[in-house]
Backbone as a printed PyTorch tensor [residue, N CA C, xyz], in Angstrom:
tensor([[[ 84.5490, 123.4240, 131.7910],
         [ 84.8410, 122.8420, 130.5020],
         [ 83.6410, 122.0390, 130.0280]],

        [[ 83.9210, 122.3070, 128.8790],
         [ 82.3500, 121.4550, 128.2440],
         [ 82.7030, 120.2860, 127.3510]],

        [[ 82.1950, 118.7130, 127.4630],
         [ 82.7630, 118.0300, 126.9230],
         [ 81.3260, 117.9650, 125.6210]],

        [[ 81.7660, 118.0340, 124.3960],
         [ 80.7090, 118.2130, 123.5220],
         [ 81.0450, 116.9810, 122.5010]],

        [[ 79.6290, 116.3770, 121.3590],
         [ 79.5030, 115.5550, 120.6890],
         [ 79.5230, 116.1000, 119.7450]],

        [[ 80.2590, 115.6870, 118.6510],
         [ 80.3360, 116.8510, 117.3780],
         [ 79.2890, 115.4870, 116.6900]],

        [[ 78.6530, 115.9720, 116.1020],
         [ 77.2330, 115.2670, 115.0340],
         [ 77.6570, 115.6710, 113.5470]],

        [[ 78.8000, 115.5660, 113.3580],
         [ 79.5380, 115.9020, 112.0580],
         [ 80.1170, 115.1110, 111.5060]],

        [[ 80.0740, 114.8410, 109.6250],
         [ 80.3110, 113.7420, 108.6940],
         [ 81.3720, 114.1140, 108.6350]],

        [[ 83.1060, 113.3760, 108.9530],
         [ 84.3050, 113.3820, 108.3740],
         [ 84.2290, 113.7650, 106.6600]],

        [[ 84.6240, 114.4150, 105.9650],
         [ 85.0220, 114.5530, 105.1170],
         [ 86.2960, 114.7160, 104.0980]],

        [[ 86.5550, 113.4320, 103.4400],
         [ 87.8290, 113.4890, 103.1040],
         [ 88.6870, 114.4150, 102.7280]],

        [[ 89.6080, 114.9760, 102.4370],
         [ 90.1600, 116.3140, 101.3320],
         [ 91.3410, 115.9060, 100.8130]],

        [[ 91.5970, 115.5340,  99.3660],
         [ 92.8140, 115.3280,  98.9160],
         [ 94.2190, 116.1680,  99.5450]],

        [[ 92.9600, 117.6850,  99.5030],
         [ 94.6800, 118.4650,  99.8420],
         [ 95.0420, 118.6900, 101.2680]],

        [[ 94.7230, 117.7920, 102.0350],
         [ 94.8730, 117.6720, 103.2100],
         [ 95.7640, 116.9610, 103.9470]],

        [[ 96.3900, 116.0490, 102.6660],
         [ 96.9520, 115.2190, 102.9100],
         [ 98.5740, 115.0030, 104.1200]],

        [[ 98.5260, 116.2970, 104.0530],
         [ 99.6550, 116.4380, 104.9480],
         [ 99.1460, 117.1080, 106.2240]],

        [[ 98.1120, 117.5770, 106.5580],
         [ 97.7100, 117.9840, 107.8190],
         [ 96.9870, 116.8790, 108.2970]],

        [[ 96.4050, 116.1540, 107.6430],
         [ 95.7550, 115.1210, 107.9970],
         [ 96.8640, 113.8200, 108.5470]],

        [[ 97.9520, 113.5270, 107.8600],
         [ 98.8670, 112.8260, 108.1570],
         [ 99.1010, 113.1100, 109.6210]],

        [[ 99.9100, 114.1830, 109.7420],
         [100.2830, 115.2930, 110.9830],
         [ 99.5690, 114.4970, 111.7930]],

        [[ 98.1640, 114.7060, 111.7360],
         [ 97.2510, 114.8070, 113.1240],
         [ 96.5440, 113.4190, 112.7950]],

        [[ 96.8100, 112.2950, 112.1900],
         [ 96.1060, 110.9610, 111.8960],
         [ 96.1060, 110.5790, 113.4930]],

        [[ 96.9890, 110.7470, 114.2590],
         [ 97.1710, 109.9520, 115.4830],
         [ 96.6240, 110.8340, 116.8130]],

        [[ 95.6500, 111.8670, 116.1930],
         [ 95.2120, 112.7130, 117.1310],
         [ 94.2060, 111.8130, 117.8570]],

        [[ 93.8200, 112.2760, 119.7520],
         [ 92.9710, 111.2990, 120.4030],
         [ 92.2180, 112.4490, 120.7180]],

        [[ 92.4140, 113.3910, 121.0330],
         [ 91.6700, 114.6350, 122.0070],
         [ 91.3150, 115.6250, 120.8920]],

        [[ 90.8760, 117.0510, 120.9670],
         [ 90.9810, 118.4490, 120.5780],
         [ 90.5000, 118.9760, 121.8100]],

        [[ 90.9610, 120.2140, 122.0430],
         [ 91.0950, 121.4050, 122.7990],
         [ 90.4840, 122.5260, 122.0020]],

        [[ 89.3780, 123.2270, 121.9270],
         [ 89.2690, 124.4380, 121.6950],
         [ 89.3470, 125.3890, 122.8500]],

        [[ 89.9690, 126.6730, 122.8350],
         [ 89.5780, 127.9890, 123.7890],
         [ 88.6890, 128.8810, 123.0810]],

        [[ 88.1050, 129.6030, 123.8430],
         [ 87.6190, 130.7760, 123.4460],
         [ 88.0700, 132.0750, 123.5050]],

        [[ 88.5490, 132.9930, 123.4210],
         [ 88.5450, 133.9730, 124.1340],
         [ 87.8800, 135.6650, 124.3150]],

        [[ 87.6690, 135.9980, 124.9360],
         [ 86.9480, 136.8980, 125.4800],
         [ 87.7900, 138.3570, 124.6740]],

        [[ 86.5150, 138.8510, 123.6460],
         [ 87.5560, 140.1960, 122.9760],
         [ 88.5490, 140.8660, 123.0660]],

        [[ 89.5250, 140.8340, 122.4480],
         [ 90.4560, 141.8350, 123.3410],
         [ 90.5570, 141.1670, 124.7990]],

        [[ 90.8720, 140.2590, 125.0020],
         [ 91.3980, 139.7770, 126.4050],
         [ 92.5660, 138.0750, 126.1030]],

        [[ 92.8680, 138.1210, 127.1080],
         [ 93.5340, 137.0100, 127.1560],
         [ 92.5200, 135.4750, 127.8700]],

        [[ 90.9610, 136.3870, 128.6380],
         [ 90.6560, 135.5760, 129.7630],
         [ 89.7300, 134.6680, 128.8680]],

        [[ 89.6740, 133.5570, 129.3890],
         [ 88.5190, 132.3960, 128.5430],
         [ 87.5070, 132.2780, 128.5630]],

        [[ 86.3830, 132.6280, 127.7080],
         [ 85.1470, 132.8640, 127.4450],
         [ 84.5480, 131.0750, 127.5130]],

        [[ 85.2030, 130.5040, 126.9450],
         [ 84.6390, 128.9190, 126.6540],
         [ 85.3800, 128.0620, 126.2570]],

        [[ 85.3610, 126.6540, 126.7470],
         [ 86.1370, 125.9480, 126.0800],
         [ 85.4080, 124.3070, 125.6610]],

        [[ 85.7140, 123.9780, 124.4140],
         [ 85.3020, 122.3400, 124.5710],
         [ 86.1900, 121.6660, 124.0840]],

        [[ 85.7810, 120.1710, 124.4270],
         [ 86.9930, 119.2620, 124.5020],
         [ 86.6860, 118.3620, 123.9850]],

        [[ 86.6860, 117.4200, 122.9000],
         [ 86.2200, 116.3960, 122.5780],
         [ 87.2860, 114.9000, 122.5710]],

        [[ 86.8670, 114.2860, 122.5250],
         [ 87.8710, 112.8030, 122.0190],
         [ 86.8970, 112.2430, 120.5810]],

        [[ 85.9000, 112.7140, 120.2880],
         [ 85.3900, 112.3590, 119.5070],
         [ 86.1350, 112.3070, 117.7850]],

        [[ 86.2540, 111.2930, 117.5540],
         [ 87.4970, 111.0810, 116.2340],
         [ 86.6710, 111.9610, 114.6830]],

        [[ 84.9010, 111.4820, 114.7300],
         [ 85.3880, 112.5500, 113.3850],
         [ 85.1890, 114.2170, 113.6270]],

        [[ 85.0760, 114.5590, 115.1180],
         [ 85.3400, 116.1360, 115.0140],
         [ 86.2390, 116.2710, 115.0570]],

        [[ 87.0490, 115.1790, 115.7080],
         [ 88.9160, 115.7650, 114.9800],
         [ 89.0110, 115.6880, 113.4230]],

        [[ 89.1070, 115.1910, 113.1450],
         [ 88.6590, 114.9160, 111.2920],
         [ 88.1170, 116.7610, 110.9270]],

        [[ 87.3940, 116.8700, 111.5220],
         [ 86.5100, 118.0210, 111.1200],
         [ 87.1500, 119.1080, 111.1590]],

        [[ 87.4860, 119.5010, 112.1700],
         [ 88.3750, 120.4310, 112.5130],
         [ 89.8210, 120.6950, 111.9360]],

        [[ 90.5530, 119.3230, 111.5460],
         [ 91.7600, 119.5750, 110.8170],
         [ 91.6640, 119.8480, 109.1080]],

        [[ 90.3670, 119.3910, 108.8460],
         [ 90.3350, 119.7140, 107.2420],
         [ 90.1040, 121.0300, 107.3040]],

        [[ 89.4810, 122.0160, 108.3450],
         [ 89.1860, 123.6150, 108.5490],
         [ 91.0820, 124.1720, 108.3140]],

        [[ 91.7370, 123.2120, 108.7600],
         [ 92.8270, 123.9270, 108.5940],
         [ 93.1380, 124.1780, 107.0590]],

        [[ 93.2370, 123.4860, 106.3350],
         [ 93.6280, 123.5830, 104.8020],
         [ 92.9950, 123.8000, 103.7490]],

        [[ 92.6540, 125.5510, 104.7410],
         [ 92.1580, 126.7380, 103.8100],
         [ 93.2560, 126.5000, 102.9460]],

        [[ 92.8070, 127.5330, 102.2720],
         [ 93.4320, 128.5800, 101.1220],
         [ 94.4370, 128.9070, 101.7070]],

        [[ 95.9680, 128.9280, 101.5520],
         [ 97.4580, 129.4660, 101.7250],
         [ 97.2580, 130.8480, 101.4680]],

        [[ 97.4390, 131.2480, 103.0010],
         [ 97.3700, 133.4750, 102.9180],
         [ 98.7600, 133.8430, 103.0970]],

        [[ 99.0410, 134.8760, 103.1960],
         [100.2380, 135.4630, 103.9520],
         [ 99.8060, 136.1850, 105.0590]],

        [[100.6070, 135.3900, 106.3820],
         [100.3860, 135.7980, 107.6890],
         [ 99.9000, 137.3400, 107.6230]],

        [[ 98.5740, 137.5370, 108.2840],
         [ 97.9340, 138.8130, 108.5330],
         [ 98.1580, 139.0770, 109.5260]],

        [[ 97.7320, 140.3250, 110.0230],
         [ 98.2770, 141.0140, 111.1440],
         [ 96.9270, 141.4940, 112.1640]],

        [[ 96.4520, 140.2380, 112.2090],
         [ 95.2780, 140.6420, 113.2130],
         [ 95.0880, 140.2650, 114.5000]],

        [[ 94.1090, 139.9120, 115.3360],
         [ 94.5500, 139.4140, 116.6120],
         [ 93.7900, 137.7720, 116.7880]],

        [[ 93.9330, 137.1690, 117.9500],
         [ 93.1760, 135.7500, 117.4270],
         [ 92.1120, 135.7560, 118.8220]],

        [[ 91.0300, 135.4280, 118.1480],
         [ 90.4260, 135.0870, 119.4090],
         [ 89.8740, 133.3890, 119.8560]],

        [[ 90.8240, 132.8420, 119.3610],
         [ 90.7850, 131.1430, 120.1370],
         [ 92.0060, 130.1760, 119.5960]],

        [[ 92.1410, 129.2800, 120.1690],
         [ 93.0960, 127.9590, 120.1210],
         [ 92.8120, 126.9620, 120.2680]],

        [[ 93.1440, 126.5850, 119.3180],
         [ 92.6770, 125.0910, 119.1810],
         [ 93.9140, 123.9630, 119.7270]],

        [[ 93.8760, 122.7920, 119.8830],
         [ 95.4030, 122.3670, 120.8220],
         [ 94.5240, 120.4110, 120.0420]],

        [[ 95.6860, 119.9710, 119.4400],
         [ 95.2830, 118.3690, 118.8950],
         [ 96.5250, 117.6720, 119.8460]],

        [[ 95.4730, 116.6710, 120.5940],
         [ 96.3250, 116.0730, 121.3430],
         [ 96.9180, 114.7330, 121.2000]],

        [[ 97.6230, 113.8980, 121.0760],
         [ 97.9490, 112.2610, 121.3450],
         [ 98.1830, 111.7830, 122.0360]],

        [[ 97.6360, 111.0770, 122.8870],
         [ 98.4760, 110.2650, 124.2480],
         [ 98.5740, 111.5790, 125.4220]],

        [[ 98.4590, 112.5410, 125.0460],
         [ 98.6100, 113.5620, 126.7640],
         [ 99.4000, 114.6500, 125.5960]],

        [[ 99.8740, 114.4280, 124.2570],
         [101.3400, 115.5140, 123.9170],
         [100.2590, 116.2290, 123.0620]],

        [[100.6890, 117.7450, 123.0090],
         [100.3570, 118.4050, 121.4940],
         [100.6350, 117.8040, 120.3560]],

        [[100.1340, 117.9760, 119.3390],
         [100.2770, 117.5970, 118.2370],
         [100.9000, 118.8900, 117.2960]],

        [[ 99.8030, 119.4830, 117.5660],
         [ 99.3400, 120.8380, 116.9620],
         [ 98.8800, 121.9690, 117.4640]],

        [[ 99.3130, 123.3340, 117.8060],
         [ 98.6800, 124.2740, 118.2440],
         [ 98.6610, 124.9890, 117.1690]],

        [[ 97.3270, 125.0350, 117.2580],
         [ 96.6280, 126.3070, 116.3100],
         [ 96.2440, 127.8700, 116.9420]],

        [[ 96.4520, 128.7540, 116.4240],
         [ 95.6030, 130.4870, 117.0500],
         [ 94.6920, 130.6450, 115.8310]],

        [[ 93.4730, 131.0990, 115.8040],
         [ 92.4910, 131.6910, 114.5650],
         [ 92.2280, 132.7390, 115.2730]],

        [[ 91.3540, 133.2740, 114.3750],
         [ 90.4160, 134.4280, 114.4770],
         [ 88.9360, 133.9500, 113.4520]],

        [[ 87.7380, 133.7630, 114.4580],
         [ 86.4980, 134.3080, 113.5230],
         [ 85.9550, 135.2630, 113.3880]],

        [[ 85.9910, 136.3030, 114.2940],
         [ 85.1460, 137.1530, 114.3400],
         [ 85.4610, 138.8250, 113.3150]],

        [[ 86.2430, 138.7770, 112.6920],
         [ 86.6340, 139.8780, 111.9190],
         [ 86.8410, 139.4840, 110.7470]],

        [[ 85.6280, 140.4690, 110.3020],
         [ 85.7520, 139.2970, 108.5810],
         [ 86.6350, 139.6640, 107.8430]],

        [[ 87.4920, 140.3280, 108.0990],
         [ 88.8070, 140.3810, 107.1170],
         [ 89.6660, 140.0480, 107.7130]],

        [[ 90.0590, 139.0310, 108.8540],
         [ 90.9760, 138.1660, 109.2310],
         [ 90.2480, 136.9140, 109.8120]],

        [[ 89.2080, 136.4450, 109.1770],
         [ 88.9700, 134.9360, 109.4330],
         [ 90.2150, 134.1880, 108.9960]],

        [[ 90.8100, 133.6240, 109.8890],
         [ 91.8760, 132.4640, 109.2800],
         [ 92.4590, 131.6450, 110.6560]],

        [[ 93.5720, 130.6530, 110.3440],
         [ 94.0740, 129.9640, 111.0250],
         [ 95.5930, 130.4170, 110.8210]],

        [[ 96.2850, 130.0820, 112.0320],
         [ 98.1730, 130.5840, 112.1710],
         [ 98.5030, 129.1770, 112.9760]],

        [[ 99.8150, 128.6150, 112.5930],
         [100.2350, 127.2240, 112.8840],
         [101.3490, 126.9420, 112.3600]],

        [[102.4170, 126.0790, 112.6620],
         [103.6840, 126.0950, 112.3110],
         [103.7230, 124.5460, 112.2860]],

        [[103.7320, 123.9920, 111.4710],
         [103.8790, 122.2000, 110.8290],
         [105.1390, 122.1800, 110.1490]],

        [[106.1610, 120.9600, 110.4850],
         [106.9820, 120.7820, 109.6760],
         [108.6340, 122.3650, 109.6830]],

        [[108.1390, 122.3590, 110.7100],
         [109.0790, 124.2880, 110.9430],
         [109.4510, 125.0150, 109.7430]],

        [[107.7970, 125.2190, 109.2360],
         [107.3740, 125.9530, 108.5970],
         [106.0320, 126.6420, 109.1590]],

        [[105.8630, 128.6010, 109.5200],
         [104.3070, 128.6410, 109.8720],
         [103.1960, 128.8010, 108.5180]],

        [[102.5540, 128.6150, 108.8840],
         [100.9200, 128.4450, 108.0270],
         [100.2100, 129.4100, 108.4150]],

        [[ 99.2940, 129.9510, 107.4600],
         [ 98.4460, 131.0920, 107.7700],
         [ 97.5850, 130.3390, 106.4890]],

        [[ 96.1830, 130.3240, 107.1950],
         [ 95.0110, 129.9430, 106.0590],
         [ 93.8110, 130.5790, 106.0960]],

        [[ 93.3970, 130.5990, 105.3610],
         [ 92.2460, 130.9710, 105.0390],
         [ 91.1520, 130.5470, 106.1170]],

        [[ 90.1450, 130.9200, 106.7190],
         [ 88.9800, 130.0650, 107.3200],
         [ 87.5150, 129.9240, 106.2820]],

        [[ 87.1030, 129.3140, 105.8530],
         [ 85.6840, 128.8260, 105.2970],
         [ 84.4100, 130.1070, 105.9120]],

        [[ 83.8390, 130.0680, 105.6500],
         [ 82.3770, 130.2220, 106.2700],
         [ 81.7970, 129.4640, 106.8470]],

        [[ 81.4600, 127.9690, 106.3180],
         [ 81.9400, 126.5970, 107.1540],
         [ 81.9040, 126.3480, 108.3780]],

        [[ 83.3250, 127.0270, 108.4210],
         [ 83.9570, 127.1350, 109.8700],
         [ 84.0080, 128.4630, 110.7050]],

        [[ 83.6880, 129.4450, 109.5840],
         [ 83.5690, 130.2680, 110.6240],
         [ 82.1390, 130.0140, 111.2780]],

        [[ 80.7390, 129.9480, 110.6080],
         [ 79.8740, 128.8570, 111.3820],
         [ 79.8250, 128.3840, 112.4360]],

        [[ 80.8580, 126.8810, 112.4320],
         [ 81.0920, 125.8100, 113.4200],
         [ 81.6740, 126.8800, 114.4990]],

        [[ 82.4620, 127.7520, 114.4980],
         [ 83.4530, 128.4070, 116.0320],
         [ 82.6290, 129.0240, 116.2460]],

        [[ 81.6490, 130.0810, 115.4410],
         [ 80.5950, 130.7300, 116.7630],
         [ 79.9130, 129.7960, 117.0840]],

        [[ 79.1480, 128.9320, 116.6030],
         [ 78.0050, 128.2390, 117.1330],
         [ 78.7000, 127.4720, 118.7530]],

        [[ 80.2250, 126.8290, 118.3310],
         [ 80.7710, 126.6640, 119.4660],
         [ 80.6900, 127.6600, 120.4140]],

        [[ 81.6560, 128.7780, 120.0000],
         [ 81.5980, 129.5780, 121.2500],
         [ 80.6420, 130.0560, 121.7350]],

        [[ 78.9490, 129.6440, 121.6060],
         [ 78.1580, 130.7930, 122.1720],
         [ 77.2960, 129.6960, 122.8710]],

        [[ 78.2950, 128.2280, 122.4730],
         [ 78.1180, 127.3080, 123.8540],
         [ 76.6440, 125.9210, 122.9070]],

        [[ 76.8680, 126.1590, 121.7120],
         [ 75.7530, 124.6430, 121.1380],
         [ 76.6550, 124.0090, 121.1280]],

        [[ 76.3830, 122.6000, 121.1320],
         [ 76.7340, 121.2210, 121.1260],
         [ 76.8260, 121.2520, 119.3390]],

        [[ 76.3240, 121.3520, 118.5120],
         [ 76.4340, 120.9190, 116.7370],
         [ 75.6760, 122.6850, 116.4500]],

        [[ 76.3030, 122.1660, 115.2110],
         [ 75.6040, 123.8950, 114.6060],
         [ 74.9300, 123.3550, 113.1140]]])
């Protein structure tokens, strides 16, 4: 496991306001990686660092899709005190299913991913510290 420093400016987002709420009390993040077409873990980092949590939850509140039907290759996991907060599944690597899948409020979410962010997850997964 790799414990990494995210070197990234929090950025506010009005419309965030409810994922951001959600996860205000986040202490940890969990990313996985995973290995194409596999279940097995290519990479993982872990931060406690507060504004890559920041960072990472505004990636969530893409653009509102309707759940696609592709496969995911990582998870993200927001932690508090030891509990989930939030489990996330994405996909970056297929550019016609970059997005995020997540269920807040027992309702699921399917969003959009940025370029942004699709960015930030390879540069993660291919193991840099900041991208």
């Amino acid at each position: 496991m790799i414990k990494i420093f995210f070197a990234i400016i929090f950025l506010a987002s009005c419309n965030n306001k409810g994922i951001s709420k959600q996860l205000s009390d986040s202490d940890s993040l969990v990313i996985t990686f995973n290995i194409p077409n596999s279940d097995s873990v290519l990479n993982t980092v872990i931060t406690t660092e507060s504004k890559a949590i920041n960072r990472v939850a505004t990636f969530l509140d893409g653009k509102r899709t309707e759940q696609k039907n592709c496969t995911y290759n990582g998870n993200i996991a927001f932690y508090s005190r030891g509990k989930v907060l939030l489990p996330v599944v994405f996909q970056y690597n297929e550019d016609s299913c970059h997005h995020f899948l997540f269920k807040m409020d027992n309702k699921v979410f399917s969003t959009s991913m940025s370029n942004e962010a699709v960015d930030f997850f390879k540069s993660l997964a291919e193991g840099k510290a900041w991208y």
